[in-house]
N, C-alpha and C positions, 0 to 999 in steps of 0.2 A: 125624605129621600131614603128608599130602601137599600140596605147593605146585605151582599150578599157572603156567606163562607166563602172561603178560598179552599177549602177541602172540598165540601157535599151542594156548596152553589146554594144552600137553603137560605129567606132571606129573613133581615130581622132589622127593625127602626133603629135602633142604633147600635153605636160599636160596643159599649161595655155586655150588650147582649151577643154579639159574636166571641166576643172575649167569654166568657161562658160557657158557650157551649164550645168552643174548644177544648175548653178545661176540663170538661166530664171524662173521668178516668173509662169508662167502659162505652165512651164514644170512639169512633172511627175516626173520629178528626183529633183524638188527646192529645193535646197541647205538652209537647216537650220542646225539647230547644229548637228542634226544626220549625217546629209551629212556631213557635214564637218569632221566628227569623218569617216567615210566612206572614204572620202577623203584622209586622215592621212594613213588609211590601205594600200589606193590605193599605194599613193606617197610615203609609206615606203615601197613597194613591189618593187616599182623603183628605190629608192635608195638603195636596199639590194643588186640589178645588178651591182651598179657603186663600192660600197666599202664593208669591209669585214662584215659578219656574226656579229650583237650585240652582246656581250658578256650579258646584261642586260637581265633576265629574265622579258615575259610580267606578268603585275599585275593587279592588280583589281582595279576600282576606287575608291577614299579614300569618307568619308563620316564625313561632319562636321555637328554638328546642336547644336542649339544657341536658347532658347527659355525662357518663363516665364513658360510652361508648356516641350517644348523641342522646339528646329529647327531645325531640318534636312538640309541636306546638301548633295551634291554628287559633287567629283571629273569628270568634263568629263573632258576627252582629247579631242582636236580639234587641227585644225591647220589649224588656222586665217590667213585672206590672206592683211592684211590691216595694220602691225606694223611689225619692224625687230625684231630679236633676237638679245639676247645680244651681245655687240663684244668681240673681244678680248681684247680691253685696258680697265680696270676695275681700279676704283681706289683702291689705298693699303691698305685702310681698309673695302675693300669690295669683294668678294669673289661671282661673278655671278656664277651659274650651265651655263657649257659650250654645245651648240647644242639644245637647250630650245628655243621653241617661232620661230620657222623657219617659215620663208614667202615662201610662194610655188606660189605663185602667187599677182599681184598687179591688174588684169582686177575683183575683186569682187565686188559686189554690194555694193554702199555704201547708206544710207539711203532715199539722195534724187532720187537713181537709182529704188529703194522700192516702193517712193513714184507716181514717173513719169508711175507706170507701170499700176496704177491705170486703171479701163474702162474709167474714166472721165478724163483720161487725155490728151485727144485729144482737149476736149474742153478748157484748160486751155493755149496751145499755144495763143491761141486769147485774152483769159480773166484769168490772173494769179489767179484768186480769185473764179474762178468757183464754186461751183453753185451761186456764189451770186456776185452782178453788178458789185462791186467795192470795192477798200480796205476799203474804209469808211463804206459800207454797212457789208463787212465783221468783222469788230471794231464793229458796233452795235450788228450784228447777236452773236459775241463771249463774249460781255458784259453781255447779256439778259440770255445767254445759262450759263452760270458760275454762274446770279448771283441767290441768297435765292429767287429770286422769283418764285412765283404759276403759273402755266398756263391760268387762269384767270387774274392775275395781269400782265402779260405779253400780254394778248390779252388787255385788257384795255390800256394798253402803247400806245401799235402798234393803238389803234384807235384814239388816242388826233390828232386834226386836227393839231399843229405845227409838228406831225410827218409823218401825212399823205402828208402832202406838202414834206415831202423827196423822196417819190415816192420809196418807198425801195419792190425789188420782192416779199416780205410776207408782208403779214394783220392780220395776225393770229399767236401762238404760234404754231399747229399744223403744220400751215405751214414752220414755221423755223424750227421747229424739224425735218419735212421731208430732209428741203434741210441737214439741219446737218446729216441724214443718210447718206447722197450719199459723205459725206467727206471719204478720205482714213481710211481704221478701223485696228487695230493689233489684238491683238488675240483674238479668239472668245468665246464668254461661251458655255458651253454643261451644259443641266440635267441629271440627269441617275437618277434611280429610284434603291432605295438598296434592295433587299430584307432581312426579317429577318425571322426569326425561331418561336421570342418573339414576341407575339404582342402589337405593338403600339396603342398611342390615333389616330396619323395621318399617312399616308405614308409617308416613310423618302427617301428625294431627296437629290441630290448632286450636287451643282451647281461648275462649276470648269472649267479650260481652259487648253489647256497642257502647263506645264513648261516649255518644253524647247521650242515654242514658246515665253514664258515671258521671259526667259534668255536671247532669242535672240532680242528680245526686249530692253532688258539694254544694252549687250552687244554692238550693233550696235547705240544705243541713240547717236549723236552728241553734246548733253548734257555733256558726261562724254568721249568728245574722247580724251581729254589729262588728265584722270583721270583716266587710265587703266596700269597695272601694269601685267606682262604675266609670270615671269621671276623668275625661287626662286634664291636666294641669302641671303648669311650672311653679318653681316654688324659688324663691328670691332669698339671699339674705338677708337684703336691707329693700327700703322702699323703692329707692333710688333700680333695683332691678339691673344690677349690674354683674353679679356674684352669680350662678344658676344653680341650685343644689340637684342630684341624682338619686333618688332613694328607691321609691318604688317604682315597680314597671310604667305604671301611669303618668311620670314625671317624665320619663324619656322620649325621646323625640321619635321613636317609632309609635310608640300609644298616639300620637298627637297628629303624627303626619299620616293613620289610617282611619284616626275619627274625621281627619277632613275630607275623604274622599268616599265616606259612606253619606247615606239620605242623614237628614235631623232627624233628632232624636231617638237616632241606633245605640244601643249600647255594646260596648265590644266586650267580648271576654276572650281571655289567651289563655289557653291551655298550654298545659308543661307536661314533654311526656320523656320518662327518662327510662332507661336499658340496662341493665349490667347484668350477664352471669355471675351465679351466689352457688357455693356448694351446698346440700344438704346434709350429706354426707362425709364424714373425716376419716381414715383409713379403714371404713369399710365399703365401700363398692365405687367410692369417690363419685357419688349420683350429682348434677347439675342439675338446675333450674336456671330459664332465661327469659324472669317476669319484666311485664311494661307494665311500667309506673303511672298513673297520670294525674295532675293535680289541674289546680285553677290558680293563673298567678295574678287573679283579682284579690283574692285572700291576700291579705297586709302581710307585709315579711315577718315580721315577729311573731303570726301567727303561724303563716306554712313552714318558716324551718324550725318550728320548735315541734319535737322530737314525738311529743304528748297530744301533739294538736291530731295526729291521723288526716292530713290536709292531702292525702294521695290513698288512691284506690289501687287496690292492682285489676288491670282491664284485660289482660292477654298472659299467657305461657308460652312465650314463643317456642316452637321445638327443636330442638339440636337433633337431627337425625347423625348416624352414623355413613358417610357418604362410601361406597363402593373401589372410586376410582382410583387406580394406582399411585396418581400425584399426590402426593399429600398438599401441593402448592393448589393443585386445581381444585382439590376437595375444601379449601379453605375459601374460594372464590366460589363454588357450590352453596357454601354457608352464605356465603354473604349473599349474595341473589336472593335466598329462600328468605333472609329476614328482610330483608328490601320487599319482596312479595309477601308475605304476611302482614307486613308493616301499611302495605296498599290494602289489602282486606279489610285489615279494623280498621282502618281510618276515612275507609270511604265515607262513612257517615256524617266524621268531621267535614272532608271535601266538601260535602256536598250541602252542607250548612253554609260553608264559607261562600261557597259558588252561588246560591241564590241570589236572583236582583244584581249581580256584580258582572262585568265585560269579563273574557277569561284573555290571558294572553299567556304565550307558550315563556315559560323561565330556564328552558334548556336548552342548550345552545352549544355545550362544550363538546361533545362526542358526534357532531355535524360532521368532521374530520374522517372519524373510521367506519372504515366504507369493508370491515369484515363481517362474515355473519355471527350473530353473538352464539348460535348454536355449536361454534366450531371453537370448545370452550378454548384449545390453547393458542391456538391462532389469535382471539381476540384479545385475551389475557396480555400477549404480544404486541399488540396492538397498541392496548391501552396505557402499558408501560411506558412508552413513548411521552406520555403525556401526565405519568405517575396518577394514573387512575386504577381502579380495584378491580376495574372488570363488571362491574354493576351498570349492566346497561338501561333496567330503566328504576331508576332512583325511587323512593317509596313520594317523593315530593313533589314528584313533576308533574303534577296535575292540580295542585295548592298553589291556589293565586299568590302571586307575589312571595314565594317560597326565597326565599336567597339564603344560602348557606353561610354567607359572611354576616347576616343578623341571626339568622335562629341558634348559630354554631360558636357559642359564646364564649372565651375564657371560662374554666372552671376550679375553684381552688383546690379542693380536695386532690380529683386527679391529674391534674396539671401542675399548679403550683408545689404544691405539698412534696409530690410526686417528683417533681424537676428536681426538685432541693436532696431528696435523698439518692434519685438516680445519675445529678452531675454534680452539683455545688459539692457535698460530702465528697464523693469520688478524687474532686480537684483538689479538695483539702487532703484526704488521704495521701495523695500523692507527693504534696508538698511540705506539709507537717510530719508526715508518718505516719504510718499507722496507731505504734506504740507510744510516740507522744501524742497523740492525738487522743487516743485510750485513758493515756492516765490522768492528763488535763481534766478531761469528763468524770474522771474517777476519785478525784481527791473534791468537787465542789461540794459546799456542804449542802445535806440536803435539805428539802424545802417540803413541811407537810404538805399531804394533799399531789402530790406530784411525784412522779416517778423518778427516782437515784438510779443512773450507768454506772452502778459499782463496780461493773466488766467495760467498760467502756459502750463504744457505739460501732465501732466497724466487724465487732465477731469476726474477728482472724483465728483462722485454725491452728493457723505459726506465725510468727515476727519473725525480721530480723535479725536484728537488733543495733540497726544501723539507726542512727540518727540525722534528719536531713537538717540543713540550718534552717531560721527563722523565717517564717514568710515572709516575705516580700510586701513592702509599701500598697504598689500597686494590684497585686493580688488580694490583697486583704479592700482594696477599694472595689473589684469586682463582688465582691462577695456579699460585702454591706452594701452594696447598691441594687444586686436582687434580693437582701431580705429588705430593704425597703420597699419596693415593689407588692411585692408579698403583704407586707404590715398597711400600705398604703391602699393599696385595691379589695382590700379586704372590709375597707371602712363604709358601715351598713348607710353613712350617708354623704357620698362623697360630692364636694362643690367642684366651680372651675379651680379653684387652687389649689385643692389636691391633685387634680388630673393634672395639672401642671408639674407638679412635685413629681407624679411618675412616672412623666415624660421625661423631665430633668433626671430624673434616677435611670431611666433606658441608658438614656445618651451617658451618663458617667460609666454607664458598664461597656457599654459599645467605641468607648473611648479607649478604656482601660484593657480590654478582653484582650488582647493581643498577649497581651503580660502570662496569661494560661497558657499559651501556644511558644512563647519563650521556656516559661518551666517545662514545657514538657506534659504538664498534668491531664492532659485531654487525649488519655490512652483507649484505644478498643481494644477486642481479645487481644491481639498478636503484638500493636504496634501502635504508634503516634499517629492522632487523627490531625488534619490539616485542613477542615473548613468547619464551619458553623452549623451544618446541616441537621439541628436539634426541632424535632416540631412544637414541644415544646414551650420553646425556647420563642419563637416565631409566633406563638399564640397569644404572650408577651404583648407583642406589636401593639395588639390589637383592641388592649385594655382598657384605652382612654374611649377609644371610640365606640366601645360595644358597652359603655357605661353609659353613653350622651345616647346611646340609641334605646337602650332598653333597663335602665337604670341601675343601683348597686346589683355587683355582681355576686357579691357574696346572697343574696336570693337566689342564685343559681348554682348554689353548691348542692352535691352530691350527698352532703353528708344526712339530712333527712332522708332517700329515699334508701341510701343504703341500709342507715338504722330500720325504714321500713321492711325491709329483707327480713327482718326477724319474723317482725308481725302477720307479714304475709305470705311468705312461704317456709321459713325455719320451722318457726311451730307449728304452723298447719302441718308440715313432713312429721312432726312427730307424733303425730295422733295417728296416722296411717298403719298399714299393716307392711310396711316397706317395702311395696310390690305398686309397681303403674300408679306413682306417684302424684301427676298431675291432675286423672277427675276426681282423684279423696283431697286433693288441695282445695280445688273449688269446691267441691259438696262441704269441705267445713267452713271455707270463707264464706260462702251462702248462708252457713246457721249462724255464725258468729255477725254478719250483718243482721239479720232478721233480729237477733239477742238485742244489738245495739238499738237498732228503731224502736224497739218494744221498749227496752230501758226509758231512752228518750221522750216516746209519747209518755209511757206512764208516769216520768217528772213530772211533764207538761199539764197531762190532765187531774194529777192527784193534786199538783195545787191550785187549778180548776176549781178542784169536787170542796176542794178544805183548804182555804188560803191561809187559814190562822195554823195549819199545820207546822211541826217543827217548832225545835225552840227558839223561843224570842231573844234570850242572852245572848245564844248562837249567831242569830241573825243581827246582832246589834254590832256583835263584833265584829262581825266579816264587811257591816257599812264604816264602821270605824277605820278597817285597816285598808281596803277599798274603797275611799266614799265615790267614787266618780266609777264605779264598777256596777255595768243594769244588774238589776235583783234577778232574771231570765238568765243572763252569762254566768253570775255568779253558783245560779243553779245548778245550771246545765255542768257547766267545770268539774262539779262534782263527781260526775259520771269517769269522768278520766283517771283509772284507778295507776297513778303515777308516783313516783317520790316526790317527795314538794322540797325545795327548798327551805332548811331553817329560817326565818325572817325574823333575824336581832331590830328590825326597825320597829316592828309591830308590837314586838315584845318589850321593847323601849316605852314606847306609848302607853304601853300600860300598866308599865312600872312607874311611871311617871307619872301617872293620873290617880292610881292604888294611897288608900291615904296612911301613910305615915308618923308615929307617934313622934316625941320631940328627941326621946334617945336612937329611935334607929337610927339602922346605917343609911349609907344613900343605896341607891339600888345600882346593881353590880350588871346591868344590863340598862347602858344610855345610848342619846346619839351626841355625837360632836361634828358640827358640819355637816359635811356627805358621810358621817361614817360614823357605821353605828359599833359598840367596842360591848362584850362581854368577857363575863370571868366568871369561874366557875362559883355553883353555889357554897363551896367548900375550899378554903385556901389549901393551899401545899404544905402551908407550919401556920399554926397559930400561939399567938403567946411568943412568940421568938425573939432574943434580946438585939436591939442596936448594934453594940457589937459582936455579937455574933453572926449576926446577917455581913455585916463587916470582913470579919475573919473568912467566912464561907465562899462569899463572893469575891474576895479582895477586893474591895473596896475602901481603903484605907479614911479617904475622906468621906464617907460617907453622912458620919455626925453631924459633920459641917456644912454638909452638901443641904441639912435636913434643915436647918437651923437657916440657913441662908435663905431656903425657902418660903420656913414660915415666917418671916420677918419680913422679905418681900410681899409675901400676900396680907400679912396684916394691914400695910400699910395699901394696898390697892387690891381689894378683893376678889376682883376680877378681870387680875391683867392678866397679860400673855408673859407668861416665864422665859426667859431665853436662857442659852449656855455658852457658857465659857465667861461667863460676867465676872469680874474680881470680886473675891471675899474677904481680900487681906486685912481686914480690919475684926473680921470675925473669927480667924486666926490666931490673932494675936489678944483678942478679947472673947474670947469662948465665952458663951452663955450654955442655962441648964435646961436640956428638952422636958417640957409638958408631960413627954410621956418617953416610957424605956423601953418597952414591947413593942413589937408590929406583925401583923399580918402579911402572908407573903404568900404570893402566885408565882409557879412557874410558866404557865401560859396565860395568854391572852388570845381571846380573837375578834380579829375587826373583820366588818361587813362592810362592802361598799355596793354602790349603783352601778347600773353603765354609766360611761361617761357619754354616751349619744342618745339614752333614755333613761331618765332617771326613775323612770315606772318598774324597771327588769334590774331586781335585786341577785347580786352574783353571788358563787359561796363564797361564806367564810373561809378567812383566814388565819392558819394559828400560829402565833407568834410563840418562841419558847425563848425563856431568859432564866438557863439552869445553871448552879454550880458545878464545880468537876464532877465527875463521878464516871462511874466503868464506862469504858467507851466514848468519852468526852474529857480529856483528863483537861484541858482547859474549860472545860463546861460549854453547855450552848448558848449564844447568844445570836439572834437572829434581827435584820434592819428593820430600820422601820422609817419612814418621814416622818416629823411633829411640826406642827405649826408656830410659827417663834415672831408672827407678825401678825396682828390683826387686817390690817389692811390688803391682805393676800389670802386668797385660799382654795386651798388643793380638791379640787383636779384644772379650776377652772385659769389660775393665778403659774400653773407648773410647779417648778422648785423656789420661784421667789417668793420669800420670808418664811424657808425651809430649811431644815435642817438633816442627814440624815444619821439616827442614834440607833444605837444596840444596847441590851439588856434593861429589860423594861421590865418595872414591878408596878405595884398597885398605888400608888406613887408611885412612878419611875425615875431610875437613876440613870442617867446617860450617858455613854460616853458621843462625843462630837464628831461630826467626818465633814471635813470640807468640800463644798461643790466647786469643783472646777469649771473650768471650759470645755466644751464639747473638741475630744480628741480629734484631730485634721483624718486621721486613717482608718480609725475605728467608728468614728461617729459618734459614739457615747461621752457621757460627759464623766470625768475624772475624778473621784472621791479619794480624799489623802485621810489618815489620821490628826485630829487639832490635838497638838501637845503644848504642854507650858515651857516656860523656858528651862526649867530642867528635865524635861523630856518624858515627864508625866499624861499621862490624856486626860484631855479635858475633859472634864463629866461634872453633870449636876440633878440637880428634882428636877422633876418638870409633872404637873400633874398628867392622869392617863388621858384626860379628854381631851388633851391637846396633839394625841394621834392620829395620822389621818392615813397612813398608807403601808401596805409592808413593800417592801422592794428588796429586787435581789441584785447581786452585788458580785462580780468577778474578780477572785484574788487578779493583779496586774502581773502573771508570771516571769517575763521578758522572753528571751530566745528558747529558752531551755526551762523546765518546771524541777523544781530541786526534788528530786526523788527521796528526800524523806517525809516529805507535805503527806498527811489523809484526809481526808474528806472533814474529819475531828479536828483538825489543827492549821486547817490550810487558811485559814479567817484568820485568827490568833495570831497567826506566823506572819501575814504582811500589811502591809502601811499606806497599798496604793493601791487602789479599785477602780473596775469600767463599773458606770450604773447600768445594770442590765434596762436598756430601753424594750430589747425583746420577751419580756419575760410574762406578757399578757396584753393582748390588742388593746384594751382599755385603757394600760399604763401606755402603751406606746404612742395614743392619741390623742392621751392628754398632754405630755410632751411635745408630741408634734404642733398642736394648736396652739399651748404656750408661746410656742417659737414662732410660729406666723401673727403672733402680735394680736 
């Protein structure tokens, strides 16, 4: 049976030969994402011959978006010719969509097939590094080209006689620029020129590339080829299928319920496209940029929001013209239309992928009502107010199948949540706490390495005062912990039904309670007391349990990768410019700087091609060691990503551990214990320093004892668990003589731990300090920590049970004890007191360091009023009763939480 193209109608005996000749880069029919959705029609018109009629009705492609202003998003169907579909053996608590993700072919182009098809690639069989001499010459030319320097400071380089003796093919930065032209380029910019109605100060231009070129762009990155996911599936937490977890977009019920209404074996991809104006500029000319983002939310979450991945293109500069018209109201509804029309421009390409092979039906429906002409901007504006609409009469989405606002338009943390917290929750507290005790609360906690100290407080009052309001209120203080739960709860990168439950139950305790804010008073606008809910905010809330079952964790939808992209793709690019018509020198360097990347990348790819045994083997042993389930291609390619890495005390453990040691060393000052790896520096803080002396310095009066008790304990079982507060009266009163009179002594420690939702993504370290008094500390610092005091428990997975939590920790650590209470009825945290003996001493003993497993922070219990001689240095020391900070890191807070759900 002959098959013909679906582009040129040419015919050819089978499909992997149409598949083929779509693929030829320098064919009329080249295979991009539209092709391939082309493709999909083809090959399900083939398959309709072999088996029976779909019972599934075709659909429309779904539409997601994720922004600080909005991100669009569009469902295409394709069908990818480079990954299987799922099988049939699935594990039992997981539930794949069956005929999903089908391979129609394996001859497709894969990136270095992209790259090879180049004009210059003829010349690179002879010289792998074409245009330029050699790999070293190439290393220079990609230093120069990436780095802050000016094309002046660049030519000045290139002319220093030690580098003219390298004989490199340029002498000039023009001249490297040129040859960086002729490198492989991806997708291209285009201008369009908008016309308006309104007149502006300037012509408004559109600088923008097509989409589903930059989709195909990530899509095919060999960056991310084993971090692509094609497949919807539920995911269970027991067999039994009763629990449903939310994590990636693919789990949620809109992945699921648009694979079923496309042909077999479509595979979907969801684009994410996000918005925000970013300044360029700081008091000099205050210049905007207002880049579109766009990513692919088939890339696994740990992949697209980490920071390093570059999991988002910038695709468009939308333009901020300067509008004319007298209203500043009207000229604000101006803007909005032009990005609504723009936003229709570049995405037609999406449309019109999603619309292939699919029935179209209309998704607008609300503005059927206003019967004004939208040309008669304030009459309509009028209009639309009616119905708290913006005046945007035709949306950038109303022609994307199955477009709905209430899925694509999702809770987002960054600008919402985060956002909510400092523009009402703080506000409400302000009002009812005060200002100035609210300031100084913040200002006496002690601080915490690694993290920012309010030594000024948090609200920046220009004046107090200096009234004091009474104590908050029961029920205010339950409004308040019931949206940072919310917050700490939807934030969790894999949440099941019983967290969604959890914050629903935490909605309803705030919407119980709210009223209590409208009694104080604290729900102030400029002039005067507000008297309804009218927070959007707030209302977006609502919507968290549901926009999780639909389109999975929402924390994959935070802002905060595209914002950090803000740097990469338009900050810096602005500064290589000559500060004038800022936006085509953005794209002319985004251009070279992609062209940089590809080139980097192929020349990974094929240098270890040309020379596999290249690189060192030591190198390479280590990175399978500390990686072993990590492909040798990711582990490569990773390379390229010139980012900070992370300390990893686990790896470093490993290998300290494995390092062979004679019979007098020490042990090594870098282990793991549990989830948690603990180092110390290679040089103590005293060496040689007497028992009592360490004694006197610390106050530690029993210490001798403390040491004695210890090693007598571990003699006798060498590898228990130590607990505190055990009686020693017998050692007391029968002293024995210590082994040894010196010791060794650290002021810090720092422990590393894991996520507690992947134990793959190692967090920073943490550093712990356990100092004597000294300037500025006159009680010394002594900072919490958890120890493990139970074998049969353990942290993060077990909570606080067979936990303990202590302060001042040495290399052997001395502890003193804090009792865990019950979780406070108002505050929510659970209650830590001082364990004293019965003459009013604290309980403290050894405990060795590996029995550490967390640092935690800890809220003096102030009461009504905080005693105004507390500082930040004394405010620990001076009292006896502590809230456990539950919020002091999403990891600590979920591991708490999950303890608690048993």
């Amino acid at each position: 049976m002959s098959i013909a193209c679906p582009k040129c109608g040419k015919l050819f005996s089978k499909e992997t030969s149409v598949t083929c000749h779509l693929s030829q880069p320098r064919s009329s029919c080249h295979s991009s994402i539209r092709d391939m959705v082309d493709i999909s029609q083809f090959a399900e018109s083939v398959l309709q011959s072999r088996r029976p009629p779909d019972p599934s009705p075709p659909s429309e492609a779904n539409h997601h978006d994720q922004s600080s202003h909005f991100d669009a998003g569009g469902d295409i169907h394709a069908d990818v010719d480079f990954f299987e579909g799922a099988g049939e053996g699935f594990m039992s608590a997981e539930e794949w969509y069956e005929g999903a993700g089908a391979c129609y072919s394996q001859d497709g182009l894969t990136f270095l097939d992209i790259f090879d098809a180049d004009k210059y690639a003829g010349f690179r069989k002879d010289n792998l590094f074409y245009p330029f001499a050699s790999k070293e010459e190439w290393e220079i030319a990609d230093f120069l080209l990436r780095s802050p320097l000016s094309m002046a400071a660049i030519s000045e380089f290139l002319a220093l006689p030690m580098i003219r003796k390298l004989k490199l093919s340029f002498s000039t930065a023009k001249e490297l620029r040129s040859r960086a032209e002729m490198l492989p380029k991806g997708p291209s910019w285009k201008c369009q020129m908008i016309p308006s109605l309104h007149r502006t100060k300037n012509p408004i231009q559109l600088f923008w590339r097509d989409p589903v070129e930059c989709l195909e762009t990530l899509f095919s990155n060999p960056l991310f080829h084993d971090k692509l996911d094609f497949v919807p599936h539920r995911v269970y937490k027991t067999a039994a299928w009763l629990t449903r977890v939310y994590s990636e977009w693919l789990m949620g019920d809109s992945a699921w319920e648009f694979q079923s209404q496309v042909p077999r074996g479509t595979t979907i991809l969801d684009t994410i496209l996000s918005s925000d104006k970013t300044n360029i500029t700081t008091m000099t000319g205050a210049r905007v940029a207002h880049p579109l983002l766009l990513g692919l939310a088939n890339i696994r979450m740990q992949t697209c929001t980490k920071l390093s991945s570059k999991a988002f293109l910038l695709t468009a500069l939308l333009p901020i013209p300067q509008y004319l018209h007298p209203t500043q109201q009207m000229r604000g509804v101006l803007e909005d239309r032009l990005i609504h029309q723009c936003l229709s421009i570049i995405l037609k390409p999406l449309m019109i992928a999603a619309e292939i092979g699919i029935m179209m039906s209309d998704p607008v429906g609300n503005l059927a009502k206003i019967c004004v002409d939208p040309t008669d901007l304030e009459a309509y504006f009028n209009a639309c107010a009616v119905y708290r609409l913006n005046g945007v009469f035709t949306p950038f989405w109303q022609n994307w199948p199955l477009a709905c606002p209430s899925v694509f338009l999702t809770p987002e943390a960054l600008h919402h949540w985060h956002k909510q917290f400092f523009d009402h929750d703080l506000q409400w507290c302000i009002e009812v706490v005060g200002a100035q005790e609210l300031d100084f609360r913040f200002s006496i906690l002690q601080p915490i390495t690694g993290y920012r100290h309010y030594s000024g407080g948090i609200t920046k009052l220009k004046q107090v005062t200096g009234q004091s309001p009474p104590a908050a209120p029961r029920r205010f203080v339950i409004v308040i912990r019931a949206l940072m739960d919310v917050r700490y709860l939807a934030q969790s990168p894999s949440p099941d039904d019983n967290l969604l439950a959890s914050v629903d139950q935490s909605l309803s305790t705030f919407h119980q309670n709210k009223d209590a804010i409208m009694q104080l008073g604290a729900w102030i606008g400029a002039k005067k007391p507000i008297n309804n809910w009218f927070i959007p905010k707030l209302e977006l809330m609502q919507s968290i349990t549901a926009s999780t079952r639909k389109v999975g964790a929402l924390i994959q939808w935070s802002a905060d990768a595209t914002e950090h992209a803000h740097v990469s793709e338009i900050k810096d690019p602005a500064r290589q410019t000559n500060n004038n018509d800022y936006d085509p020198q953005i794209c002319r360097h985004l251009d070279r700087q992609e062209k940089l990347q590809r080139f980097a990348i192929a020349m990974t790819l094929k240098s270890r091609i040309l020379d596999p045994d290249e690189g060192d083997d030591e190198e390479l042993i280590e990175r399978e060691e500390e990686e072993p389930s990590t492909d040798p291609q990711t582990a490569l390619l990773e390379e390229l990503n010139h980012t900070c890495v992370t300390t990893n005390y686990f790896s470093k453990a490993k290998k300290a551990d494995t390092a062979s040691r004679g019979p007098g060393s020490h042990p090594p000052q870098t282990f793991i214990a549990g989830n948690t790896a603990i180092h110390l520096n290679y040089s103590p803080t005293h060496t040689g320093m007497q028992i009592d002396d360490v004694a006197d310095e610390f106050n530690i009066p029993d210490l001798r004892y403390a040491i004695l008790n210890f090693l007598q304990h571990d003699a006798r079982s060498r590898d228990a668990i130590h607990g505190v507060g055990i009686s020693r009266r017998s050692l007391i009163d029968h002293p024995s003589t210590l082994p040894f009179d010196r010791v060794q002594v650290w002021h810090t420690v720092h422990l590393q731990e894991v996520s507690f939702h992947d134990s793959s993504i190692v967090l920073p370290a943490q550093t712990l300090h356990a100092s004597p008094p000294c300037p500025g500390w006159p009680k010394g610092r002594q900072d919490a920590i958890l120890i493990n005091v139970d074998r049969e428990h353990e942290w993060p997975q077990s909570g606080l049970r067979g936990s303990r939590i202590t302060w001042r920790d040495q290399y052997l650590c001395y502890v003193h004890s804090l009792k865990v209470g019950a979780v406070h009825p108002v505050a929510g945290m659970h209650v830590l007191k001082r364990a004293k003996h019965a003459d009013g001493a604290p309980v403290g003993d050894i405990v060795p360091l590996k029995q550490m497993r967390a640092f935690v922070s800890m809220i003096p219990e102030l009461g009504a009023a905080a005693d105004a001689r507390l500082t930040k240095a004394t405010s620990t020391y001076y009292s006896s009763s502590f809230f456990l900070n539950k919020y002091f890191s999403k990891d600590f807070y979920h591991a708490l939480y999950h303890a608690s759900q048993g």
